[in-house]
C-alpha positions as CSV (number, residue, x, y, z in Angstrom):
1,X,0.4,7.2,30.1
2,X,0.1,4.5,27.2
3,X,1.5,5.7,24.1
4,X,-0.7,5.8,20.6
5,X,0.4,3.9,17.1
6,X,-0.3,3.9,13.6
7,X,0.0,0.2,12.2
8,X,0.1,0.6,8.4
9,X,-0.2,-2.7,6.5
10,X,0.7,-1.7,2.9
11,X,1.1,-3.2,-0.7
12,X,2.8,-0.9,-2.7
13,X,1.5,-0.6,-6.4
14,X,3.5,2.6,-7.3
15,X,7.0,3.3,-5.9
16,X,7.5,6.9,-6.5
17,X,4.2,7.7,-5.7
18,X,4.4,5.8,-2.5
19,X,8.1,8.0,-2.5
20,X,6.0,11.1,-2.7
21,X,3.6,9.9,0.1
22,X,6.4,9.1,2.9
23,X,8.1,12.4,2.1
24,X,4.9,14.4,2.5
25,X,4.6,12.8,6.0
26,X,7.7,13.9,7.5
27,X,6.8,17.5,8.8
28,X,3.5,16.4,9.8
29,X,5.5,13.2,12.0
30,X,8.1,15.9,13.4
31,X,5.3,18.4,14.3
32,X,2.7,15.5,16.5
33,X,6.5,14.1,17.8
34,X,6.5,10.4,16.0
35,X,8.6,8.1,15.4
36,X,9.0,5.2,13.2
37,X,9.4,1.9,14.9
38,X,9.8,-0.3,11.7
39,X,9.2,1.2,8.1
40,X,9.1,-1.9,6.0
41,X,12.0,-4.2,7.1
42,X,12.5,-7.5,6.7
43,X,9.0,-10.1,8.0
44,X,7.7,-13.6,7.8
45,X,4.4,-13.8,7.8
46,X,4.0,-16.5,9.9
47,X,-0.2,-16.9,10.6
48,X,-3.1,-15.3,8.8
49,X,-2.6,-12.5,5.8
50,X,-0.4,-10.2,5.3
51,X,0.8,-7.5,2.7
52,X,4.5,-6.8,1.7
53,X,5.1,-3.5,3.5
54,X,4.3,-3.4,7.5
55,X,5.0,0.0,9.7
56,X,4.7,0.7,13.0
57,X,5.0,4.5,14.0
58,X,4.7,5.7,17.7
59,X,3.0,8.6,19.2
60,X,3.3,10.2,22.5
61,X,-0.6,9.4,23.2
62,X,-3.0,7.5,21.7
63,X,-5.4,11.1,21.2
64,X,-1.9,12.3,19.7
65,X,-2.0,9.7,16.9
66,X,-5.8,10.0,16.6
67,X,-5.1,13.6,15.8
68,X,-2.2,13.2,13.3
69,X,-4.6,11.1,11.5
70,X,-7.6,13.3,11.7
71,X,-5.2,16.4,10.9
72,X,-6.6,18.4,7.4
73,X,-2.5,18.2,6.2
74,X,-2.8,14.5,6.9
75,X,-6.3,14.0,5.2
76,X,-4.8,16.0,2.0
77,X,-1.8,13.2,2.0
78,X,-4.2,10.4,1.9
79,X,-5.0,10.5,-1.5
80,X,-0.9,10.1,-2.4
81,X,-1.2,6.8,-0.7
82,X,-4.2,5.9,-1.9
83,X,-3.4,6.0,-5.4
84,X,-0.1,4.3,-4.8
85,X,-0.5,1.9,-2.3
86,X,-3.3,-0.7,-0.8
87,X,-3.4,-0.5,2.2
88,X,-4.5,-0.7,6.1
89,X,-4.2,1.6,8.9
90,X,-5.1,0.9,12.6
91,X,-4.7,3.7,15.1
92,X,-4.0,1.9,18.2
93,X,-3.4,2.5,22.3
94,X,-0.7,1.2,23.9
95,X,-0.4,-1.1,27.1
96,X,0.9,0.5,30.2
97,X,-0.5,-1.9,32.7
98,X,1.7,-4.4,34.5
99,X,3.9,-7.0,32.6
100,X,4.4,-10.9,33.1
């Protein structure tokens, strides 16, 4: 089964509110079993745009991600990072067909 993922693109406008937001996520993560894959390291942005911040978190599911997001404790965090951050979220299914 292919796995689901959140791919946040974020520009940051307020640190500790931003702060605030990722501490607010982590029971909600634990409880739909995510995981971060990157959470703002280092990038080059090396074709189109960009914003300063990009994280990739990873589900067991795509319908598991889909239901993280659509969760009523996830929907009363939104407004944290919406006042602190800009920002872009793609919930997205993973690939489990053959590889090259």
């Amino acid at each position: 089964m292919a796995k689901g993922y959140w791919l946040a693109r974020v520009d940051v406008k307020n640190p500790d509110g931003y702060k605030q937001y990722a501490a607010a996520l982590q029971p909600l993560f634990k409880n739909y079993g995510a995981r971060y894959l990157t959470r703002g390291g280092r990038s080059e942005n090396v074709e189109g745009s960009n914003r300063s911040r990009n994280v990739v978190i990873e589900f067991k599911d795509y319908e598991s991600a889909l239901a993280c997001y659509r969760s009523a404790e996830y929907q009363k965090v939104i407004a944290l990072r919406t006042a602190a951050a800009d920002s872009d979220l793609i919930v997205l299914e993973g690939y489990d067909g053959p590889q090259p």
